[in-house]
C-alpha positions as protocol buffer text, in pm:
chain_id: "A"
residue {
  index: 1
  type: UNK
  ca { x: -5362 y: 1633 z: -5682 }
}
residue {
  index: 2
  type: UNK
  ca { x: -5664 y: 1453 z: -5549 }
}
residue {
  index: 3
  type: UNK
  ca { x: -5617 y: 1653 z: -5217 }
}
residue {
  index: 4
  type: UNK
  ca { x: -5256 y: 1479 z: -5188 }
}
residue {
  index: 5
  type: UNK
  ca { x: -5000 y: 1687 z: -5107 }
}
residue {
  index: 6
  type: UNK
  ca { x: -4624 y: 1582 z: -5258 }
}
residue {
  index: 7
  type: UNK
  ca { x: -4286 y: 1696 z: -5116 }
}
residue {
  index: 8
  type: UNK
  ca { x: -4024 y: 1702 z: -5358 }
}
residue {
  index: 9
  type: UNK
  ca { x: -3897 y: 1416 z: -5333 }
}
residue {
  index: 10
  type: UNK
  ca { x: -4242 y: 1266 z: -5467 }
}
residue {
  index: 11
  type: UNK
  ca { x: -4226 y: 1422 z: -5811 }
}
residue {
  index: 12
  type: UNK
  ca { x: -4247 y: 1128 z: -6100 }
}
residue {
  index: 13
  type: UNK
  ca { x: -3878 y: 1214 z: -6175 }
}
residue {
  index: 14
  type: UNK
  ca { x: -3730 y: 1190 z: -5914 }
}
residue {
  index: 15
  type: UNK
  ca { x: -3910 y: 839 z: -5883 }
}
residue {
  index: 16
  type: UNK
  ca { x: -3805 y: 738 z: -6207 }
}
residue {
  index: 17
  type: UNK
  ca { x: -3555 y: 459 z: -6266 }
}
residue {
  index: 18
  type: UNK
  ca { x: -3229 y: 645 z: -6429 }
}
residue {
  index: 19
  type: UNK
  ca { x: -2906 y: 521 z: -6607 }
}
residue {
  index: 20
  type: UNK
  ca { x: -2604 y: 649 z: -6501 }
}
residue {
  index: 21
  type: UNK
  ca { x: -2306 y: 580 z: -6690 }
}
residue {
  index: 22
  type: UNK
  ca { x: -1937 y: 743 z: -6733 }
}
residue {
  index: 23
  type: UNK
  ca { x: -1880 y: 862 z: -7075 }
}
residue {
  index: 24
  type: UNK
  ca { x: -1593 y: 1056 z: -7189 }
}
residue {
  index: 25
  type: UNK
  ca { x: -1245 y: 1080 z: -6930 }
}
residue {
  index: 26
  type: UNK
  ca { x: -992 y: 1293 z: -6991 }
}
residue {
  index: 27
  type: UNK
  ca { x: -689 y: 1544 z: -6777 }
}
residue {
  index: 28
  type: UNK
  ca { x: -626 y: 1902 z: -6843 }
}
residue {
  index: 29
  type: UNK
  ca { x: -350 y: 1949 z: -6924 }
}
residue {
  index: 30
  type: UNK
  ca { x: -450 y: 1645 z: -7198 }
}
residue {
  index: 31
  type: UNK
  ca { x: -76 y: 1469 z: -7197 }
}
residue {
  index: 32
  type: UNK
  ca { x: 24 y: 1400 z: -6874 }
}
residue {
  index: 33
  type: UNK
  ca { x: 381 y: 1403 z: -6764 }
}
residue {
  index: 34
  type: UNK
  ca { x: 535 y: 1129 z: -6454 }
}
residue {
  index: 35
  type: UNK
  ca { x: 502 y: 1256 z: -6158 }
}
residue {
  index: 36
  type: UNK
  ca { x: 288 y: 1600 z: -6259 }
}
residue {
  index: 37
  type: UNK
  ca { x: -42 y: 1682 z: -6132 }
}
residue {
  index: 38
  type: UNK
  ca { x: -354 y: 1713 z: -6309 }
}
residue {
  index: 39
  type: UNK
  ca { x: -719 y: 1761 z: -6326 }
}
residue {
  index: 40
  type: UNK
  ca { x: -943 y: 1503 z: -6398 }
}
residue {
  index: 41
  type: UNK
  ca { x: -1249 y: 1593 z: -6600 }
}
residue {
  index: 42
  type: UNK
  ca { x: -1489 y: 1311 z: -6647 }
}
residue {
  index: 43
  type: UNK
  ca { x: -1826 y: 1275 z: -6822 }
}
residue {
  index: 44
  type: UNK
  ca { x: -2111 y: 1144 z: -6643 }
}
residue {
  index: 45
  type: UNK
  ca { x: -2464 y: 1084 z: -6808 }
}
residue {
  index: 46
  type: UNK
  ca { x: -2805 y: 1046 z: -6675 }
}
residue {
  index: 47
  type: UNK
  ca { x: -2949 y: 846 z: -6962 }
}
residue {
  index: 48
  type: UNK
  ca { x: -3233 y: 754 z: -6755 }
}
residue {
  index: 49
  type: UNK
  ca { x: -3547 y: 953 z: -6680 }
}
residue {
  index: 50
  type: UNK
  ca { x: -3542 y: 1046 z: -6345 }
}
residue {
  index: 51
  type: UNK
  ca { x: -3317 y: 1257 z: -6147 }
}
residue {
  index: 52
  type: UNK
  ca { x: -3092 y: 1115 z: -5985 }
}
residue {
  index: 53
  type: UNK
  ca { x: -2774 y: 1136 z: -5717 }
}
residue {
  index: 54
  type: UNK
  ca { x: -2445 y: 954 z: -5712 }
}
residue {
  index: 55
  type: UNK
  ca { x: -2086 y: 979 z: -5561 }
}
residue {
  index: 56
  type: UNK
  ca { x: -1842 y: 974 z: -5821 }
}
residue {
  index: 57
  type: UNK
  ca { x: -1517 y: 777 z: -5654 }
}
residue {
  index: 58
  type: UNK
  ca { x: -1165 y: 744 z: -5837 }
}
residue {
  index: 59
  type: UNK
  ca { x: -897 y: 454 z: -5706 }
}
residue {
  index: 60
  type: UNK
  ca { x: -576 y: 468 z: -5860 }
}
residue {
  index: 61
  type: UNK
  ca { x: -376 y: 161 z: -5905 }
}
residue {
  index: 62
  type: UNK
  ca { x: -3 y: 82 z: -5896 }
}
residue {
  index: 63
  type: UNK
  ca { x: 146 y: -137 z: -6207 }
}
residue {
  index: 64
  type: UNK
  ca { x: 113 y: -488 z: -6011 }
}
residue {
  index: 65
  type: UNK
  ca { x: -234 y: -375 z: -5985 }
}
residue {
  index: 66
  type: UNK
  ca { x: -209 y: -294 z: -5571 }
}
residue {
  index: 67
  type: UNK
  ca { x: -456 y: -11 z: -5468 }
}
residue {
  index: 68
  type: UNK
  ca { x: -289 y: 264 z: -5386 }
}
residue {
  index: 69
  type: UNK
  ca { x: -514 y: 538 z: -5366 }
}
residue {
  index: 70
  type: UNK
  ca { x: -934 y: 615 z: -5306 }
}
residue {
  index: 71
  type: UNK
  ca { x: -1070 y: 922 z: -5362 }
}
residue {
  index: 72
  type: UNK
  ca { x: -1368 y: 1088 z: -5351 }
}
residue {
  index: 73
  type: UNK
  ca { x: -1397 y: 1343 z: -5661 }
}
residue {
  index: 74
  type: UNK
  ca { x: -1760 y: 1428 z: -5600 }
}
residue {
  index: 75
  type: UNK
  ca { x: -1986 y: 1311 z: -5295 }
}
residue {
  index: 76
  type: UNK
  ca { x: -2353 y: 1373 z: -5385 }
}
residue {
  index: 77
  type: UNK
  ca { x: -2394 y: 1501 z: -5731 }
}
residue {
  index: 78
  type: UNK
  ca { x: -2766 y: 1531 z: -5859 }
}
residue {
  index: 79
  type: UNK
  ca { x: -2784 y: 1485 z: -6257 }
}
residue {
  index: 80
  type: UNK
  ca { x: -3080 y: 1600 z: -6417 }
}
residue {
  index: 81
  type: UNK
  ca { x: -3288 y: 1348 z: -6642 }
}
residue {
  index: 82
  type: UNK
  ca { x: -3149 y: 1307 z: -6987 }
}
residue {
  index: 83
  type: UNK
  ca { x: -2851 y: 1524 z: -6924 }
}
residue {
  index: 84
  type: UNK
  ca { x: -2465 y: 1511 z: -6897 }
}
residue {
  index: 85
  type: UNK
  ca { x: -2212 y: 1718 z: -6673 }
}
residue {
  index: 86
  type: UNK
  ca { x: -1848 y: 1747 z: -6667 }
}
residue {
  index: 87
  type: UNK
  ca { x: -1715 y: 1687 z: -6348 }
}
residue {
  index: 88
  type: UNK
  ca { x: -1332 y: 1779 z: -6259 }
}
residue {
  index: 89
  type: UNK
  ca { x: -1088 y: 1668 z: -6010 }
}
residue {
  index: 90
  type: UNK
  ca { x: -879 y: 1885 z: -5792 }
}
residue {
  index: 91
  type: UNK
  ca { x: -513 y: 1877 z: -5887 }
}
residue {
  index: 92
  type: UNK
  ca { x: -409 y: 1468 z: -5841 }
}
residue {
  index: 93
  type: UNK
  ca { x: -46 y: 1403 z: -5951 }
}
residue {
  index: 94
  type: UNK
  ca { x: -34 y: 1084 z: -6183 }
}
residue {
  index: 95
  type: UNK
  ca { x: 237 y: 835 z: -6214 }
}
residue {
  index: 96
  type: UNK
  ca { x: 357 y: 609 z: -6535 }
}
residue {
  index: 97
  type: UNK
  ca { x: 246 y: 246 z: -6487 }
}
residue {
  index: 98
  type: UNK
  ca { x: -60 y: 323 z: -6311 }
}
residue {
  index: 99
  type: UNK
  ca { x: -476 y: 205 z: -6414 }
}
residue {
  index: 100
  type: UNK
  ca { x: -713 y: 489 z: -6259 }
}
residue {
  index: 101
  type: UNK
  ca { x: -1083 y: 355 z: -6198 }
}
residue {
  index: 102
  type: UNK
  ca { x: -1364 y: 572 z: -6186 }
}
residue {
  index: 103
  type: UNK
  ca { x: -1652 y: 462 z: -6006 }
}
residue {
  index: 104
  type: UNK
  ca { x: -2057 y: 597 z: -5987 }
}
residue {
  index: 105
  type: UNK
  ca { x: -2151 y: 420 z: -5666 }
}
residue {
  index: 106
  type: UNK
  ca { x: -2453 y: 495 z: -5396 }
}
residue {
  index: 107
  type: UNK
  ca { x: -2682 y: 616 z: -5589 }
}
residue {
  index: 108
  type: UNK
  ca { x: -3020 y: 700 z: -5502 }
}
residue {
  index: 109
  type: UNK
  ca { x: -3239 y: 415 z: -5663 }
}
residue {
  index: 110
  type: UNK
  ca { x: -3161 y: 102 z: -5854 }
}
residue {
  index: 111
  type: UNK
  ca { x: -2937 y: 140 z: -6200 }
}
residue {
  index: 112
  type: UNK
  ca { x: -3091 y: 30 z: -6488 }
}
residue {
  index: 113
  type: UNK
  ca { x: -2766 y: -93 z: -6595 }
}
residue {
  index: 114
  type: UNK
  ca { x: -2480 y: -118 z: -6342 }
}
residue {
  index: 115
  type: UNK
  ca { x: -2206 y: -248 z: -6622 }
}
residue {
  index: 116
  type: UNK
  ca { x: -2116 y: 99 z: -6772 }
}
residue {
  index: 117
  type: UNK
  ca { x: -2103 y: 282 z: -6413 }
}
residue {
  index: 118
  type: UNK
  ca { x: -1709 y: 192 z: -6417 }
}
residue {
  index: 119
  type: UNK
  ca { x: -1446 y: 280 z: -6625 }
}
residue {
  index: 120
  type: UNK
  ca { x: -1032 y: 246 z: -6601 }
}
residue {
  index: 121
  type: UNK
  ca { x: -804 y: 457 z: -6777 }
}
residue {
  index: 122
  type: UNK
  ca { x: -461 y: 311 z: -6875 }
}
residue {
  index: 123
  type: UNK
  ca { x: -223 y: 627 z: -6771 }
}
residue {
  index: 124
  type: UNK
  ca { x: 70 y: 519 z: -7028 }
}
residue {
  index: 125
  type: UNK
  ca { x: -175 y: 572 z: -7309 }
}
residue {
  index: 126
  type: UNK
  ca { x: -219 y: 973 z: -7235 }
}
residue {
  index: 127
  type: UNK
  ca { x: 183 y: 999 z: -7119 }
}
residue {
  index: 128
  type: UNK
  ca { x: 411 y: 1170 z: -7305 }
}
residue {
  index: 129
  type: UNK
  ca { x: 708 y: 924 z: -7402 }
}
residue {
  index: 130
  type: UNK
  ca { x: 1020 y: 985 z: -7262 }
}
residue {
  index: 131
  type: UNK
  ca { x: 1218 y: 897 z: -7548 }
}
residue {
  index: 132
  type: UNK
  ca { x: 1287 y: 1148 z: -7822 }
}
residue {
  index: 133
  type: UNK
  ca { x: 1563 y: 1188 z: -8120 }
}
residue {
  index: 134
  type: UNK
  ca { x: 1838 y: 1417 z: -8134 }
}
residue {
  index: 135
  type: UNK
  ca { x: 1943 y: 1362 z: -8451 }
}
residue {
  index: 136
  type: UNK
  ca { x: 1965 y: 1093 z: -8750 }
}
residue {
  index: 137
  type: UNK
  ca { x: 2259 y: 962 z: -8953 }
}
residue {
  index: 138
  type: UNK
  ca { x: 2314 y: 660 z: -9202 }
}
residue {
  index: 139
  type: UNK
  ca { x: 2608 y: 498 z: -9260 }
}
residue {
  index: 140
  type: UNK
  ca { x: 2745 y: 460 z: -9515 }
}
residue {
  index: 141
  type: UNK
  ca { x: 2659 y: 805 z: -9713 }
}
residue {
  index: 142
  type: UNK
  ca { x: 2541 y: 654 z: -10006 }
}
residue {
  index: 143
  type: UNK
  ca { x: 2539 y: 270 z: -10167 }
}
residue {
  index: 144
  type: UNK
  ca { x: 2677 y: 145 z: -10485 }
}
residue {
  index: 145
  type: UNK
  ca { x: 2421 y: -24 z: -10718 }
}
């Protein structure tokens, strides 16, 4: 107004500082077997006011904690002002042992808070365990009192 034009990437929120943060991570199917393949699905927030664009980056490491894999799950994303969105993987296979890190990185403008733009997930703890019972038995049958 005032006789100024704005293109769009003028608008107050888009100008806005924002808050990006990772929320909720999870795999479909939600127990994970060795050596299977699943899809990520993770939770990404703007908490900020203004809209803003990110890449969301997973790196999977091996049990001695050596990188052995960087991917790119989303390159680009915009996420709307006040909002969350559910973004999902295409089928990754997962492996016992492993820490998966999920990353927001180049965003658009500065983060409010850059500490909560990371999270790891501990594989083992979503795993189903390999050990199961067959059956039980006592010995001896019964104990004299």
């Amino acid at each position: 107004t005032n006789g100024v034009a704005q293109d769009d990437l003028q608008r107050a929120a888009k100008l806005l500082q924002t808050n990006l943060r990772i929320g909720s991570i999870g795999t479909y199917p939600s127990v994970p077997v060795h050596g299977s393949t699943v899809l990520w699905e993770v939770e990404v927030l703007n908490d900020g006011p203004g809209l803003e664009r990110f890449d969301l980056k997973m790196q999977a490491f091996t049990e001695s904690g050596t990188l052995d894999d960087t991917v790119i799950l989303h390159s680009g994303y915009w996420l709307d002002p006040s909002t969350n969105h559910w973004l999902q993987s295409g089928d990754y296979t997962v492996f016992s042992g492993y820490t998966y890190k999920f990353t927001i990185e180049n965003t658009s403008k500065p983060e409010v808070n850059v500490s909560d733009n990371v999270k790891t997930v501990d594989i083992n703890t979503l795993l189903l365990p390999d050990l199961r019972f067959n059956s039980v038995s006592r010995s001896p049958e019964y104990v004299e009192i």
